[in-house]
N, C-alpha and C positions, 0 to 999 in steps of 0.2 A: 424669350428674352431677346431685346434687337441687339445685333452685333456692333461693336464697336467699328471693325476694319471691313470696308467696301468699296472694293475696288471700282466702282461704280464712279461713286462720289469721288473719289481721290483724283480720278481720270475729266470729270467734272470741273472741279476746283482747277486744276490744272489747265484747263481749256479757258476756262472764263480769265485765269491771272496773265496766260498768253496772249490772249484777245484786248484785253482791259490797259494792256503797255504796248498794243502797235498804236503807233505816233501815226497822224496823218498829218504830212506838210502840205498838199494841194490837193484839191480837190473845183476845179473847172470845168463847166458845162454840165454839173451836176451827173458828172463821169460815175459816182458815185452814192449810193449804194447802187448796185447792179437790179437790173430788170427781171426778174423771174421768167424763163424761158430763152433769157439773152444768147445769142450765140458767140462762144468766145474763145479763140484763138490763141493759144499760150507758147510765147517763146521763153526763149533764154535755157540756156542746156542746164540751169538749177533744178529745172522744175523735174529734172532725174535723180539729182542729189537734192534732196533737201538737209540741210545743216540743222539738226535739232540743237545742238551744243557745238561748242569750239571743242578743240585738240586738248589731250594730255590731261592730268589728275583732275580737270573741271568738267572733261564731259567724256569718259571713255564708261559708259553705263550700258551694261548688257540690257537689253530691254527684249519685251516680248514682240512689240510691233513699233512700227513711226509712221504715223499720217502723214505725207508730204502735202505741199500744197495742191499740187496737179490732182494724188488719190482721193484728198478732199472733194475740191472741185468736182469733179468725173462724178464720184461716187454718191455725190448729195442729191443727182439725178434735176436740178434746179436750173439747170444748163445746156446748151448746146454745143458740146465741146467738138473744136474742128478736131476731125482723126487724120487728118493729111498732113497737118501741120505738124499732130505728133507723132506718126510714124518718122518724120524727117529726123527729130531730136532722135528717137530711138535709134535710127541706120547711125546716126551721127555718131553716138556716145558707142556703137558695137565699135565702131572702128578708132574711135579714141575713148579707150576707157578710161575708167575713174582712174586718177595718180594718186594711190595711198603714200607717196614714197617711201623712202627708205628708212628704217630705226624710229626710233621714238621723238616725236613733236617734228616731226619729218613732214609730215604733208603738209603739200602746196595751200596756199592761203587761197587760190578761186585756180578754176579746173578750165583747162581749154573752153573757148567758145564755139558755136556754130556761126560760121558766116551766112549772110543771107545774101539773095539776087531782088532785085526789082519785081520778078517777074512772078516770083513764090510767095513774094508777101504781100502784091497785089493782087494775087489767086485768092489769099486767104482772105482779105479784106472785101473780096467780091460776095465770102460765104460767110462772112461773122460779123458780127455787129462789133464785138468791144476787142480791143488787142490788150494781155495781158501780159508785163515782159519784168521774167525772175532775173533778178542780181544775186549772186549766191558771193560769200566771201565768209570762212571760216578763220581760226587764229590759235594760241595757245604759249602752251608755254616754252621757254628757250629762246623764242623767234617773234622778234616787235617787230610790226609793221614796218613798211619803207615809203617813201614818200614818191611812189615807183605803179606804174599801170600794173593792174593783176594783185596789188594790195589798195593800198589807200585811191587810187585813181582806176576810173574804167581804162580798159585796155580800147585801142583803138578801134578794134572787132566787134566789142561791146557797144560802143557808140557808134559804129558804122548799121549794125544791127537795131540797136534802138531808134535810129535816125528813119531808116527806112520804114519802122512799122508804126512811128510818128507820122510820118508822111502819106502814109498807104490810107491810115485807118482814122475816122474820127473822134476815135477815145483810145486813149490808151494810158492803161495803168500801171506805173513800176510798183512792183514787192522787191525791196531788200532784206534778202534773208540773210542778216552779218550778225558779229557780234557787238558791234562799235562803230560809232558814228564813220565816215568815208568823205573824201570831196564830192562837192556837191553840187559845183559852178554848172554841170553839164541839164539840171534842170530849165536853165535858164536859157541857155543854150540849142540843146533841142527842145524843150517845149513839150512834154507828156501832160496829160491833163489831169493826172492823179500820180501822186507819189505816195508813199508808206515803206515805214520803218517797221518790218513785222521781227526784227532779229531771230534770235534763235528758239523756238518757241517748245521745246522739248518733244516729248513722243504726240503728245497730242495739237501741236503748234500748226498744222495746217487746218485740222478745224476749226483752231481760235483765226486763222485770215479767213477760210468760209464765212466764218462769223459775221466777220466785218465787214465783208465784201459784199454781203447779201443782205447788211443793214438788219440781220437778227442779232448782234450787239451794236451799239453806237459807240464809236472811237473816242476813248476819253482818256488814249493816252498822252504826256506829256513829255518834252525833249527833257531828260536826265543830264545833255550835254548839250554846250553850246556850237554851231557847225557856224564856223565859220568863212569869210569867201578862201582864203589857203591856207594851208599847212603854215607859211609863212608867219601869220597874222599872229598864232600861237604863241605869249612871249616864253614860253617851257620849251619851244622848238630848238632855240638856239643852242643851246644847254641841254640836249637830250642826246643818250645813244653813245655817251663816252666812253671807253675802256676801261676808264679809271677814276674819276668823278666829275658829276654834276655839279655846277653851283644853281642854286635855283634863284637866281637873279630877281625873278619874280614876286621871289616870295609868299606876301599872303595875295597875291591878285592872280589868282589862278581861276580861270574857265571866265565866266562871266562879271565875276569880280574884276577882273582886266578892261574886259568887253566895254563893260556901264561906265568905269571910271575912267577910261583914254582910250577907248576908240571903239565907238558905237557904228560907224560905216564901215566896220569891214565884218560885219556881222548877213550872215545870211539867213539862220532862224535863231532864235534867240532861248535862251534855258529855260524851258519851262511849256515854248510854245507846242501848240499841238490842237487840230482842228477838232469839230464833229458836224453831224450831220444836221444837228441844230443849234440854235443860237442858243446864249444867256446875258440874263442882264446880273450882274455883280453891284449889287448896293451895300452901302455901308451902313453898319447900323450905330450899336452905343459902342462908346469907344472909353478906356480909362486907365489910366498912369496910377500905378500902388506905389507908394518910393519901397515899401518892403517886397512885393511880389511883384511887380512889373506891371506889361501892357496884358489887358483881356479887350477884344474886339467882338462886335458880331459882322458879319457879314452874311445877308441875304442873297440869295440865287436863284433866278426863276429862270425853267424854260422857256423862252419866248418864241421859240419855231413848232414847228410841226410834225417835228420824232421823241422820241421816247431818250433820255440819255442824261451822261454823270459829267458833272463838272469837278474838275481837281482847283481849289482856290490855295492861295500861295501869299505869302506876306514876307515881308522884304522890309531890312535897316536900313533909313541913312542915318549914320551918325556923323557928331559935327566932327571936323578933320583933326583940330586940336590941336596939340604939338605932335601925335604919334603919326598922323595919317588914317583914313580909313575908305575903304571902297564905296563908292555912291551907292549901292544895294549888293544886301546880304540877305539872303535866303533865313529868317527866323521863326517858320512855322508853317503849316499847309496844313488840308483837310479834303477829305470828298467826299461828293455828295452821294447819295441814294441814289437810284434810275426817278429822274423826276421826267412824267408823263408832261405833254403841251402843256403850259400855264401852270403849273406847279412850284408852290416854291419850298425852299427850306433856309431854315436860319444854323449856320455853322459857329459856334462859339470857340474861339482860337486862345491861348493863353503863351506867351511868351515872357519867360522868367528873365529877369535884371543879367543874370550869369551869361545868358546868350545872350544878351546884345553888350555886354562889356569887350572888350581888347585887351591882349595882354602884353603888360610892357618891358620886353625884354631889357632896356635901354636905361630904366630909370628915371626917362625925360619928363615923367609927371608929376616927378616925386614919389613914385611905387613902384618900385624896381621889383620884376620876379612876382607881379602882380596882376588879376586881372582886376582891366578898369572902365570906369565912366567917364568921360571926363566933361567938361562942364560944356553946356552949352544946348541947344534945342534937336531933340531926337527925332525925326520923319519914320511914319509906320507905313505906308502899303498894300494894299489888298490888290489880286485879281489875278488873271488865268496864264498871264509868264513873267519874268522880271522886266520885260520893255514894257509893256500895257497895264501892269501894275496899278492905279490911283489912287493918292495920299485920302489916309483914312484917320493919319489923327496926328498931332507930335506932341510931345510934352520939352520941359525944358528942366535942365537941372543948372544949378546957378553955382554950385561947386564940382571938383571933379571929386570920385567918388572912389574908394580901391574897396571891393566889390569881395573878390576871394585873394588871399594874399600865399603865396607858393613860397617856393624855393629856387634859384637856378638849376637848373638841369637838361642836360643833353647840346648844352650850347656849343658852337660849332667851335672847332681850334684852328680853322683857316680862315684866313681875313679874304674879305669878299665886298660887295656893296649891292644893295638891293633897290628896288625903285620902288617911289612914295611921291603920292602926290600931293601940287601944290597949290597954292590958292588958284581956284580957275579947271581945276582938274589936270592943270599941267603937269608934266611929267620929270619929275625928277630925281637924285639919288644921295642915298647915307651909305655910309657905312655900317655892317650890322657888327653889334657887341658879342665879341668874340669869347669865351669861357674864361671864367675866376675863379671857379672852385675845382679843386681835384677830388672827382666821383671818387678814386681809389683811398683816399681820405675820410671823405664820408662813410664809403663802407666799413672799412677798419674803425673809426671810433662811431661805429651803431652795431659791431657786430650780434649777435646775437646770444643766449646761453640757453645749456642743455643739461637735462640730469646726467649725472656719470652714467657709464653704460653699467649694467646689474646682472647681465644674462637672463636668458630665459626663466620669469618666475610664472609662464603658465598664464600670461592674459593673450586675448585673441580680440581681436580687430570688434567682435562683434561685442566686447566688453568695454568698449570705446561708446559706442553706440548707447547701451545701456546704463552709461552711467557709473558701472562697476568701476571705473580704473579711466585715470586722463589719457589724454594722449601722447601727453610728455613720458609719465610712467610706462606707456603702453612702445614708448618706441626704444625706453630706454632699454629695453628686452635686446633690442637688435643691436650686430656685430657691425663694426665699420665698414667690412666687406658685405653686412646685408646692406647697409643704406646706401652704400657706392651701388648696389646694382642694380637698388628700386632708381637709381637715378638712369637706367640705361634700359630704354622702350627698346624693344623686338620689333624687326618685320625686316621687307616687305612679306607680307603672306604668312604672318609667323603660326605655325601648329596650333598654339594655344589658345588661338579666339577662332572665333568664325573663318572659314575658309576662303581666302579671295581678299582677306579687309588688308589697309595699309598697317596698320600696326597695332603692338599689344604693350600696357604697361602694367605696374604694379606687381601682383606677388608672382612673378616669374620666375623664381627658382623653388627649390623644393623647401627650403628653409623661409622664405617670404611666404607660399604657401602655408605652412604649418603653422605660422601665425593665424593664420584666418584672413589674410588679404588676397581678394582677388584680382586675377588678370582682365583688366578691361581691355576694349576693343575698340579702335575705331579707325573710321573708314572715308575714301575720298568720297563726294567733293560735293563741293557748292550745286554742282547741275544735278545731283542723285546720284545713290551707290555703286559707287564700284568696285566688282569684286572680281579680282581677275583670275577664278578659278571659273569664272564662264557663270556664276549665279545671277539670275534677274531680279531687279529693283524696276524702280520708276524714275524716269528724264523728266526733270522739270526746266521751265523756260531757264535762259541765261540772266545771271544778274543784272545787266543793263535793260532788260525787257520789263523783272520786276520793278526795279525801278523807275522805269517811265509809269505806270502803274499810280504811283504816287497813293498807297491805298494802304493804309497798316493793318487794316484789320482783314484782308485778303491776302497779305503776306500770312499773317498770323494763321488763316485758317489753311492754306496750302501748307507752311512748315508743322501742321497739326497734325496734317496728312503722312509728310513725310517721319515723321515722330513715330508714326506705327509702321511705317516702311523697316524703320531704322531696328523698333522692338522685334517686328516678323522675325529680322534675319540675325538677331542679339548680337547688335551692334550697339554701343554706351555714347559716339560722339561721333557727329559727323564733321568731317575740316572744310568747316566753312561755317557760315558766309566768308565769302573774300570781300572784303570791303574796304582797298586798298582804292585813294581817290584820283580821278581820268585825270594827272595832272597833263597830260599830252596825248593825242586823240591815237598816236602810232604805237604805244604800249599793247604790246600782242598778248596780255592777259586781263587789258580793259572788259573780254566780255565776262568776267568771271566776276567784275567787280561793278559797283554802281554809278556811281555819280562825279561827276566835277565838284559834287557839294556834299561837304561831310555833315550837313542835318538832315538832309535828304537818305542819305547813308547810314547814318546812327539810326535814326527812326523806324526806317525800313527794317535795321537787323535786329534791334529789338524787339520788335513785334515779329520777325522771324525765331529769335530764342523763347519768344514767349511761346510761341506753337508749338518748339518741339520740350518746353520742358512740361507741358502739360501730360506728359507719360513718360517725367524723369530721364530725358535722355538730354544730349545741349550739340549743341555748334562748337567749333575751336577756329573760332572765328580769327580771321588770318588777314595779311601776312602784315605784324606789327613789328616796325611801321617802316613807312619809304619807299616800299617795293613801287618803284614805278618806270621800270624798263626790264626788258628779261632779256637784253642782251650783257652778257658780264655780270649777269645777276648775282652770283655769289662772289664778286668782288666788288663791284663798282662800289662808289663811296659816293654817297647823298648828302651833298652839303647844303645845311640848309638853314635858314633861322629860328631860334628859339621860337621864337612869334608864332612864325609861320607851322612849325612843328604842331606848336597847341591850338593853333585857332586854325588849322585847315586837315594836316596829314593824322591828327591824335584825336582829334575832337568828334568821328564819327564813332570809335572805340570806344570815348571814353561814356557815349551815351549810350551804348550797348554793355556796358559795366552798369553805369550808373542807372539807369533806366530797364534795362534786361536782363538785367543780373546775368553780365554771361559768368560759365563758371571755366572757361577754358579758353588762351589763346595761344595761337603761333608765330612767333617770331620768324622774321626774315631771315634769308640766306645771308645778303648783304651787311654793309656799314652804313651808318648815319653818323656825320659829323664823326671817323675816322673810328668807330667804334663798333664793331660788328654786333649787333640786336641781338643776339644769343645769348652776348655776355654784358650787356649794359646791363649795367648797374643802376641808373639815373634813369632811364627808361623803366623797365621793368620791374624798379622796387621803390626810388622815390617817387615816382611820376602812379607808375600801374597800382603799386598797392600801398604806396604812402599817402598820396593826394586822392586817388579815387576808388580806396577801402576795397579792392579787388580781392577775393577769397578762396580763391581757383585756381588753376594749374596753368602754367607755361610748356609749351613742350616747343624744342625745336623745327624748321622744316630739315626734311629728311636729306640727314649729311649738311651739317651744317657747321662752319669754323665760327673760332671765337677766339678773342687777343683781351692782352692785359692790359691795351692804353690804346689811347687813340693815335695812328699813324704806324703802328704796330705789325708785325704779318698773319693775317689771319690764321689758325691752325684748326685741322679737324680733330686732332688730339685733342683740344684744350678745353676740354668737360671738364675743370675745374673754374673757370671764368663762367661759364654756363651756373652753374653750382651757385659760385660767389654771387651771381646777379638776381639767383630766385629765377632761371629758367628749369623748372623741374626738373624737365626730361630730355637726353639726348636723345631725338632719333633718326637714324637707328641703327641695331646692333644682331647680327647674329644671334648670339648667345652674350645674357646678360652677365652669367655669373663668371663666365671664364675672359669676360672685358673681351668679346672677340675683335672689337674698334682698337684696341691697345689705347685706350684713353689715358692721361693724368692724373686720373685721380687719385688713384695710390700715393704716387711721390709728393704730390700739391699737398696730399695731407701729413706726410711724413716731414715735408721738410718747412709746416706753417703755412704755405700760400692758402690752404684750405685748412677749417675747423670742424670739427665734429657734428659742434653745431648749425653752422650752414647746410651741413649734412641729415641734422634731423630735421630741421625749418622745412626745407624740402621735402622730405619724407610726410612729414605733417601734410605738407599741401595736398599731397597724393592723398595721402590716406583721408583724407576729407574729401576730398572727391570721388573715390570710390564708393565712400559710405551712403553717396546719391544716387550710385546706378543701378539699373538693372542687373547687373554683372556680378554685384556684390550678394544681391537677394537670392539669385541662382545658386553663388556659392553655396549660401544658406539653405538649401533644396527649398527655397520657397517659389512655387508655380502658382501664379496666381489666373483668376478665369479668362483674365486678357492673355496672358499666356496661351493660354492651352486652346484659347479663338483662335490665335496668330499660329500657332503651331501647324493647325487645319490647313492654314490658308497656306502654307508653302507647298510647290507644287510636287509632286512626284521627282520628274528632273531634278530641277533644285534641291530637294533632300538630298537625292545620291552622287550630287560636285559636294555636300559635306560631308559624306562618307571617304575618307579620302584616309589610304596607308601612308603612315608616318616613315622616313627615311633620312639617316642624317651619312651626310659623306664623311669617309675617311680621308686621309690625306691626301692617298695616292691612289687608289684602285676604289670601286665599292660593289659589291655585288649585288643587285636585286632577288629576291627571294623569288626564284619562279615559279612555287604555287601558289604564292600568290593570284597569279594573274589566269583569268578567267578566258580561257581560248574559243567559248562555243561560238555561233554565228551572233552579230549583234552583240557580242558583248562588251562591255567598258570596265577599264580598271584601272584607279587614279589614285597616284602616291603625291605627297607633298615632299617638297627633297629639299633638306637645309644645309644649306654649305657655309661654312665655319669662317672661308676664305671667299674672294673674288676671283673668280678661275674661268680658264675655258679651259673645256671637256670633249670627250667620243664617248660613243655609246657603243659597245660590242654586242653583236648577238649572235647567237649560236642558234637556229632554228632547223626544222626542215619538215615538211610534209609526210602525214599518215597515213594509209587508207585512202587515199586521192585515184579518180581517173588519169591517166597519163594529161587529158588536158584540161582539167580543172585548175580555176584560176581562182589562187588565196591573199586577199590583202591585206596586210595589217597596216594601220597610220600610229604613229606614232606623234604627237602631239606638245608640244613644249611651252606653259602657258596657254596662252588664244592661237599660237601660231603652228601651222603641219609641217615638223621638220625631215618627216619622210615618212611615204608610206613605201614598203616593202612588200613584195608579189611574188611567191611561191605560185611554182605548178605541181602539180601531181607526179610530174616522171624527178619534183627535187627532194628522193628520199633519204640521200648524203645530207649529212649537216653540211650548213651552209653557213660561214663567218662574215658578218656582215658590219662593216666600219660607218658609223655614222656622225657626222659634225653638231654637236648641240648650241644653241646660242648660248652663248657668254653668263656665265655664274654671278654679273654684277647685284643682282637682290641677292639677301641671305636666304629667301628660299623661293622655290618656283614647282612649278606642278609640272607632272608625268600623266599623261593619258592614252595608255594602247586601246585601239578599239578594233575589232574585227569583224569585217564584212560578209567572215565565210569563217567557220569552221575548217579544222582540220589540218591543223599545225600544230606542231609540237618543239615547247620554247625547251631548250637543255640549260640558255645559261645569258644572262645580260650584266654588264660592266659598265660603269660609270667610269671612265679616265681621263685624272687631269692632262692636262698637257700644257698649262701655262698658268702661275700667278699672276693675276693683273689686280691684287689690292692697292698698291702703289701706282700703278698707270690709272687705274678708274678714280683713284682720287686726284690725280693732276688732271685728267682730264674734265671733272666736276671745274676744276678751279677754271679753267682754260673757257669755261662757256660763259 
């Protein structure tokens, strides 16, 4: 029988989706592909660190190996790699190592440079044919770029260095290995004869630039974003990075929606562009206007050069301006081709539906207030390979205006602002945007919901849901108000209950939700591939901005295929992500986790990602809905924005990952939109998410996240009852669900009215629908099915025994570890998970001392906390006194973290270990959350 899971192919897929989204901007003197046997010369002190992923929950993935680009290179044997050049980097990077910094999303965004002399890089030039020079620049989360050398701009060193090997050599080629676009004036400037955008290509991301460097794939990826000549030009710039809010002045003209409509010269590559090694010609075929179904096109593609390679074709709105305003081109659809060999063609058939090219009008100005629309007049379609080079393929004309899908207000903003629109000529000028009429807190109250009175336990089990036996109404009416308050409070970091290492556990987590028959699902970070911080290995895949240059849904589709039996191996039910929060500003330090300036681009792409992974019942919790677009102040700042601009740019890549990808799970934001913190909107995540776009899935919060009762409000992390009222399922996260270790609301919101019953069971429902699709629940069920017990094989020895792991929960004040526990021979390991009730810093006491030892035998134990070694301790032989040893643990901020003693040597003898607090910090760790 062939196996389903091969790691072969996964590693495959993976390489071709990292290859298939490096963008090439220049390619001169036919710099490019490289000559087999070439001799080549590699600077830049990346080519030590290669960045498979950016910083924190999007790329912190234990992996088994990472191809850098340099071990590619070397190793392909296809090359004449100078060894002088790279002995230099090596002396270089002993005496200035890697800067992991300090604490979490701590490291530096690009790592010291090597300076170069005249004299060394005319040496090398005497012995290499081509110069190859790495840009490395990494990112994540807490920390948005600055508009500062060493993030967004080369440091002076960088260009004094590239300068010189420009001048030495007569080819030289940049790799940017980043997560997100960079300035890029300095091409123009110095003058390299090939550039590429390779971003962060996961563990196997150096062989995907192999790839293209060597012209065994042809570059057919596409700029996802548009790079403009400065930071400047950006109009998000002005209004980014505030403490306290954004107005997005912008509005709907973000990325190159800006660009096309008021200011095409300060563009230096444009969205969408992106070279290869050969040419195509882009023909337009039949073209045709449905007034019920919209535009269907063909367009024809033929190779016309003499390599082998895929074209990405792109179609683009103008709609007429109207009363409302509209951007000169709007991304409404794309396609890629096949590897068409010389002279080959293909006919792509595109379909863009009336809904996508409508506008929504928050204003009323059309006469369709809270509607999307058409409005009258002659519509221009688009075809070809970016938004500048584009050529009209057809237009139709509608002679009335049209209200298309008709809404409701919601989420509209309660500070007055003014937004720009332009005017006849493309000129630039400003309204004022329509500020909120309805009170969401209104709306909620007369729609609330109803529930059957509560019955007690009459003996139905979750799996009599499933069969039909018994509703789910009946089936919840079983449960106590303190069961459904707890199903609302997800467990983690690291919680005991699921897989070891994942971010969090929801559903039947106590012993009473259990005995219904609902199980504890599991899931786990991130967008880049699993992380699981008990040290177990998964697979790194490229960063979202690399998939997305890609422009390829059914290569998304088959890599998230991949990652779906990733996800099964390790019985994991949901991975959090895609991030598919859009590049409103190129310095957002979590752009590389996420895709696009353009939310169709975006929606498309993660659709055909939750398609992959639901093809073996698992999903995405597709993140962070909606606004996240800075992560400085990120859990407070307020995003004030326009209705408009909400649905037709920041909501609209979601809403076709709902609509289209059936996602079954999303995450709401830390933050506020329009004074309303995304946890607890109401108008967001129940009119919008599952009144307008039939959503049927779970909400769950990001982890530690406030919620207020009104807009302008103070946000609280208490306030899981406004969570609750909005239809966000799940807070997370908590300690311990059943004992409310967070001290949540919910009790009194429901004692004293602010919260019902029924809000209570609504939610409840959601869960439990969504369990009834996972993995997690079938296990409950002991059903092992033959994919199972494949994947089971496939986990490796290692890996099995980080799940093997002793359960330990702390006392208040002291705890003691059980010391036979633990396993003293030589080489041994022994790993507890430890769940702390509170946020505390702690000592660890030991009482040990040596057995049976020569006077100078040397015994060391490390002791392990998480990923990190927070002491290893060294007995001699002549130490047969017990010896009390005080040691400092990192800080208790997750509700639980792991213990791992391992020993190098036999021959110690533990008496006695202590876990002791020595400081509550639940109240500082969450001012301090507030504080970033």
């Amino acid at each position: 029988m062939a196996k389903t899971w091969d790691i072969e192919k996964f590693k495959k897929t993976a390489r071709a989706a990292a290859a298939e989204g490096i963008v090439l901007l220049k390619n001169d003197k036919d710099a490019l592909p490289l000559k087999k046997g070439a001799g080549l010369a590699v600077f830049g002190r990346s080519q030590m660190n290669y960045y498979k992923s950016g910083t924190g929950s999007g790329g912190m993935v234990n992996v088994d190996y990472v191809v850098g680009i340099y071990e590619a290179l070397n190793d392909s044997k296809k090359y004449k790699i100078n060894s002088d050049v790279r002995k230099a980097y090596e002396q270089f990077v002993k005496e200035n190592p890697f800067d992991t910094g300090v604490g979490w999303a701590a490291e530096p965004w690009f790592q010291k440079e090597m300076p170069l002399n005249d004299d060394f890089v005319k040496e090398a030039a005497k012995q290499s044919d081509v110069a190859i020079f790495i840009i490395g620049r990494t990112a994540g989360e807490d920390q948005d770029n600055k508009n500062e050398q060493g993030s967004y701009l080369l440091t002076d060193v960088e260009k004094d260095a590239l300068s010189k090997v420009c001048k030495a050599f007569d080819k030289t080629i940049v790799l940017l290995n980043v997560g997100n676009i960079m300035d890029m004036k300095w091409v123009s400037e110095i003058g390299p004869e090939a550039v590429l955008y390779v971003w962060q290509g996961g563990q196997e991301g150096g062989n995907a630039v192999l790839d293209v460097l060597s012209g065994d794939v042809n570059p057919s990826g596409k700029l996802a974003d548009t790079i403009a000549l400065d930071i400047s030009d950006y109009p998000s710039t002005a209004n980014f990075g505030s403490d306290k809010r954004n107005f997005q002045t912008e509005d709907i003209y973000v990325g190159y929606r800006y660009f096309e409509t008021f200011d095409k010269e300060s563009v230096l590559y444009p969205f969408g562009f992106g070279l290869s090694y050969t040419t195509f010609d882009i023909a337009l075929g039949e073209f045709s206007y449905d007034s019920k179904d919209g535009v269907t096109l063909e367009v024809l593609v033929t190779n016309t050069g003499d390599k082998s390679g895929k074209e990405a074709v792109q179609i683009y709105l103008e709609a007429p301006q109207g009363m409302m305003g509209k951007p000169a081109r709007a991304l409404c659809g794309f396609a890629k081709t096949d590897v068409l060999k010389p002279g080959q063609m293909q006919c792509l058939e595109i379909s863009v539906p009336k809904y996508w090219m409508s506008s929504y009008d928050d204003s009323g100005v059309t006469g369709n207030k809270s509607s999307y629309v058409m409005e009258k007049g002659v519509y221009k379609v688009f075809a070809g390979s970016d938004v500048r080079s584009a050529q009209e393929a057809g237009e139709f004309e509608l002679k009335k205006t049209e209200a298309i899908c008709e809404c409701e207000e919601a989420c509209a903003p309660v500070k007055e602002f003014e937004r720009i629109k332009p005017e006849s000529g493309f000129a630039k000028t400003t309204e004022k945007v329509p500020v909120r009429s309805i009170d969401p807190n209104k709306k909620r109250k007369d729609r609330l919901p109803k529930a059957l009175p509560y019955t007690g336990d009459k003996g139905y089990k979750l799996k009599d849901v499933e069969s039909g036996k018994v509703s789910m109404e009946k089936f919840l009416a079983q449960l106590s108000d303190d069961d459904l308050m707890a199903m609302m409070r997800g467990e983690g970091m690291c919680s005991p209950k699921v897989t070891a290492g994942i971010a969090g556990a929801f559903g039947g987590l106590t012993g009473n939700l259990a005995e219904f028959g609902i199980p504890a699902g599991g899931c786990s970070d991130g967008p880049s591939g699993i992380r699981m911080d008990c040290g177990t290995h998964a697979f790194s895949l490229p960063n979202g901005t690399c998939l997305a240059c890609t422009f390829n849904e059914e290569l998304n589709e088959e890599l998230f295929r991949w990652e779906a039996l990733d996800l099964r191996k390790n019985r994991i039910d949901a991975l959090l992500g895609p991030g598919m929060n859009i590049h409103r500003n190129p310095l957002n330090g979590r752009n590389f986790e996420y895709f696009s300036e353009d939310p169709i681009l975006t929606g498309k792409l993660v659709a055909a990602q939750l398609r992959g992974l639901h093809k073996y019942d698992v999903t995405g919790v597709i993140k962070h809905f909606a606004g996240n677009t800075q992560e400085f102040k990120r859990h407070s700042v307020d995003n004030v924005v326009s209705e408009r601009a909400l649905r037709e740019i920041y909501l609209k890549g979601f809403e076709i990952a709902v609509r289209e990808g059936e996602a079954r799970a999303i995450m709401s934001t830390y933050g506020p939109v329009n004074g309303v913190w995304t946890s607890g909107n109401y108008d967001l995540l129940t009119t919008i998410l599952r009144g307008e776009w039939d959503f049927k899935g779970i909400v769950m919060t990001d982890w530690w996240a406030m919620a207020n009762d009104e807009a302008g409000a103070p946000g609280d992390y208490k306030n899981v009852a406004a969570q609750v009222r909005a239809q966000n399922d799940l807070n997370m996260v908590n300690g311990n669900a059943e004992e409310n270790s967070g001290g949540d609301n919910l009790p009194e919101a429901l004692k004293d009215g602010r919260l019902t019953r029924a809000e209570l069971v609504r939610n409840a429902a959601n869960i439990c629908e969504f369990l009834l699709k996972t993995p997690a629940y079938r296990h409950m069920l002991g059903e092992e099915s033959a994919l199972d017990k494949e994947l089971a094989k496939a986990v490796s020895e290692d890996d099995a025994k980080l799940q093997e792991l002793i359960k330990l929960t702390l006392n208040d004040d002291e705890t003691e570890i059980d010391t036979s526990l633990i396993d003293t021979s030589k080489n041994a390991t022994t790993s507890f998970v430890i769940t702390s009730k509170r946020k505390i810093t702690m000592d660890m006491e030991l009482v040990l001392r040596a057995v049976n030892q020569p006077d100078v035998a040397q015994l060391p134990m490390s002791i392990f906390q998480d990923k990190a070694l927070i002491k290893t301790v060294t007995l001699t032989g002549m130490d047969r006194e017990w010896q009390t040893i005080r040691i400092n643990m990192i800080p208790a901020i997750m509700s639980n973290f792991y213990l791992k003693f391992y020993f190098a040597q036999g021959g110690l003898e533990i008496k006695s270990i202590k876990i002791i607090k020595t400081e509550d910090i639940e109240d500082k760790f969450k001012r301090g959350l507030s504080e970033l």
